[in-house]
Structure formats: structure tokens, C-alpha cells
N, C-alpha and C positions, 0 to 999 in steps of 0.2 A: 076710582078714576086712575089711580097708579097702575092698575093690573093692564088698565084699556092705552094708558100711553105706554108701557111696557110692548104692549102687544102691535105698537105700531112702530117701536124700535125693532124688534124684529123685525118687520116686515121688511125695515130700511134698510137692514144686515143682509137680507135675501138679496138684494137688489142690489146691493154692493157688492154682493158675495160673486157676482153675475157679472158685473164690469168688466175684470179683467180679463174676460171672456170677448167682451165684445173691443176692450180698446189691442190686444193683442190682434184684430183683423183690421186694423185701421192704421197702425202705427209707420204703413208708408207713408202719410200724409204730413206736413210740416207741419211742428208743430202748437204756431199760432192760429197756422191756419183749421189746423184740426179743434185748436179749443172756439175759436170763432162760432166752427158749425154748433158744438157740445152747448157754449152756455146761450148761444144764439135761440137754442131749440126750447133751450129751459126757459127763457124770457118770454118767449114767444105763448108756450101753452100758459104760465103765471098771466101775462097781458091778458089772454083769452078769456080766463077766470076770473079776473079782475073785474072785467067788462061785462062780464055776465050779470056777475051778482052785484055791479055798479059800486064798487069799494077803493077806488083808487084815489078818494081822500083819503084813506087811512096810512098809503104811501108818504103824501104830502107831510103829513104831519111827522115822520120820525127828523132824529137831529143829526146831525152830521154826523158822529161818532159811531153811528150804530151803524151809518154809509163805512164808514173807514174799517170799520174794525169788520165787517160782514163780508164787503169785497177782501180784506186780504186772507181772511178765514175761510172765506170758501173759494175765490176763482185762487189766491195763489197756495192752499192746500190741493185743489184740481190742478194748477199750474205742475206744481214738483213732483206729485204724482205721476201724472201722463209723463211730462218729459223725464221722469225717471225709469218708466219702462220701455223710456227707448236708447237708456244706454247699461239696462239690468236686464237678465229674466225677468218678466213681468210675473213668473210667479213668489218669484225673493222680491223683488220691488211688492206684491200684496202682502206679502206677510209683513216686511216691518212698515207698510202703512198702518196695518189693524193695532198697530201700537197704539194709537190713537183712543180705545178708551179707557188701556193704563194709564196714560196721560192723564185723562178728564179728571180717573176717581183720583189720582194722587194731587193737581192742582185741586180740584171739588171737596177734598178730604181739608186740605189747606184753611177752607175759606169759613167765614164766622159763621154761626147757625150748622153747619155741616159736620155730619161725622168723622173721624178718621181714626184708624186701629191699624194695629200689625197686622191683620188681615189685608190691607191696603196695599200696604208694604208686599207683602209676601206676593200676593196677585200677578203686581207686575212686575215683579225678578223672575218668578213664574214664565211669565209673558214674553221678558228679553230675554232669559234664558233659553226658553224654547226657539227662538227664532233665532238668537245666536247659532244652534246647532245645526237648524234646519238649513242654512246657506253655507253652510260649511262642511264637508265631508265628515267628518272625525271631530270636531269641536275643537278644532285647532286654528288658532287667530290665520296662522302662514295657511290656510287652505284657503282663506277666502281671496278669489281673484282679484287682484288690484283694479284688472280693467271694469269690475262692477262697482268701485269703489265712489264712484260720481252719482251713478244711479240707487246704491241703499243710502246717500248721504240727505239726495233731493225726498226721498222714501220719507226718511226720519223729521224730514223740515217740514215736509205733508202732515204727517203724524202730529206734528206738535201745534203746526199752526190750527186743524179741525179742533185736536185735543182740545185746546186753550178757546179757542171759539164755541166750542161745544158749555163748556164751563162758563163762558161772558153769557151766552145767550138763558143760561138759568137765572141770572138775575135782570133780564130784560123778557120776561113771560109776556107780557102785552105785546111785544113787536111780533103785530101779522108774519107766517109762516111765509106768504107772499113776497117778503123780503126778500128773501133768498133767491125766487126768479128777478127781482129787480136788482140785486147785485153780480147776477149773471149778464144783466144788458150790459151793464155798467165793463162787466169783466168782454163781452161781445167785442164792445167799442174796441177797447183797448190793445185786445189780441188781432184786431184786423188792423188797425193801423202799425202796429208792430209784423203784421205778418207783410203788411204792406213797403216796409222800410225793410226786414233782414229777410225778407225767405221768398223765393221764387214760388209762382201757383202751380201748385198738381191739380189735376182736372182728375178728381177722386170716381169712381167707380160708382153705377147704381148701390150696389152691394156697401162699397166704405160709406158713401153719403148716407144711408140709410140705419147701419151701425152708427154711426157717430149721433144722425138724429136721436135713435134710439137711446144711446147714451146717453145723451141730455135730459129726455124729456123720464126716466128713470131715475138712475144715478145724482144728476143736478135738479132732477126738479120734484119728482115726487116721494121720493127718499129722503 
């Protein structure tokens, strides 16, 4: 059963791999209003599924905490994310997001029952290392533009919030997968009445509305 959940983490890496693909055509859209559509779409196919296989007692039943800690691990890891590639290269904003499962194995390695070696260690200096050079010409601190400086910061807060949620969510195995489009409604709400208070409406394009849905119903919801 390791190799078969193994096999479905890739899958979810494919599909990630793919986002920044699609939120780089999207990225005139403000950006509450843009997550609006994004976790709007994810909640939407999660409700569908729900309904199908008649399971939205098992919603019911989680406790607050798993509410708290899910919405700010995934709509505000998606949060820093997007609005980080609209003031970085979205391709330097995806690489130091994939920080993210140095993160996991070095908190994961931490935790009681779990392993943890100088292999661990080494992984992700490995990992920061790499990505230090890669947004930087010459592996020189002064090459890296200041004006990206907002966007690898929101990067790294994405990184660590998934990271750290990715790691909560191993010691909470029973909470339906489902959850996750339910803390996208939750994150829905929230980005619209916010987009509703600071950002004026763009009337998004066939083509963005479609990416964006796209991105949801991928990236937030079946990943």
C-alpha cells in the first residue's frame, strides 16, 4: 500500500508540476478574486462527490482544529503562493514553493515514531542550495533582485505552511481526503468578501475563467 500511495504522490507532483503553467495566464485577475474562482471550483467538484456517494456526514463530524489548521495549510499556502507569482517570476516563485517537502521530511523526521538521519539533513540544503542558485545569476546574494524580494518571501511562507500541514495531516489519517474541498469553500467565502472590500472586478476572459476553473479542480482539488 506504500508503493500505491507513493504512486498517487506523484501523480499530485504532475499536476502541480502543471499549475504554474496555468496560473501564469491568469495572473491579470486580482487576486482574491482569482482565488475565489480557484478554491470555489475545488469545493464545488468535492460537494459533487460528496453527494454522490452520500458521505457528507463524515464532514460533520471533524472538530474544529482540523477546520483551522486545513484552511490556513491549504487556502493560505494557495494564498502566498498565487499572490507570490504576481510580484516574482512565477518560475522562481515555483521553485522555492517545491521547498515544501524539505520542509515535510525535516518537521516529519522531528516527530516521535519517525525517522530522521543526516540524509535528511543533507536533502534539503541540497534543495535550498539548489534553488538559492537558480534565481540568482552567479550564486551571489547582491544578484538576487530586491524588487522579487516580496514574492520569494510569500514563496517560502507557502512552502512552510503546505510543508507543516502536509506533516499535521499524517497524524490525522482518518480525516476524509474531502476535507480539503471543504476548506476550499471555506477559503471561497472568504477571498470573495475580501475581494469584495479591496479589489475592484475584472470581467476575466473565457480563456482565464477556464484556466482558473481548471486550476482548482487539479491543483486544489484532485492533487
Amino acid at each position: 500500500s506504500t508503493k500505491r500511495y507513493t504512486y498517487f504522490g506523484v501523480a499530485a507532483l504532475t499536476m502541480w508540476a502543471i499549475e504554474p503553467l496555468l496560473i501564469s495566464e491568469v495572473q491579470r485577475l486580482p487576486i482574491f478574486e482569482l482565488l475565489s474562482i480557484i478554491f470555489a471550483s475545488s469545493f464545488l467538484i468535492t460537494a459533487f462527490r460528496l453527494t454522490i456517494n452520500k458521505s457528507w456526514k463524515t464532514i460533520r463530524r471533524q472538530p474544529l482544529t482540523i477546520w483551522v489548521a486545513g484552511i490556513l495549510g491549504v487556502c493560505g499556502s494557495d494564498f502566498a503562493y498565487i499572490h507570490g507569482a504576481q510580484h516574482a517570476p512565477i518560475a522562481h516563485v515555483d521553485l522555492i514553493d517545491y521547498l515544501w517537502p524539505c520542509v515535510a521530511i525535516v518537521l516529519a523526521g522531528l516527530l516521535p515514531r519517525e525517522k530522521f538521519s543526516w540524509k535528511h539533513v543533507l536533502g534539503a540544503c541540497l534543495g535550498l542550495s539548489g534553488i538559492y542558485f537558480l534565481i540568482s545569476s552567479d550564486g551571489a546574494l547582491s544578484d538576487i533582485s530586491s524588487e522579487y524580494i516580496f514574492g520569494y518571501v510569500l514563496a517560502l511562507v507557502g512552502a512552510i505552511l503546505w510543508g507543516g500541514y502536509s506533516v499535521f495531516s499524517r497524524y490525522f489519517t482518518k480525516v476524509p481526503t474531502e476535507m480539503i474541498g471543504m476548506y476550499c469553500g471555506i477559503g471561497a467565502i472568504i477571498s470573495f468578501f475580501l475581494h469584495l472590500r479591496f479589489e475592484e472586478f475584472f470581467v476575466p476572459t473565457a480563456q482565464e475563467l477556464s484556466l482558473a476553473i481548471l486550476t482548482g479542480i487539479t491543483g486544489a482539488g484532485f492533487a
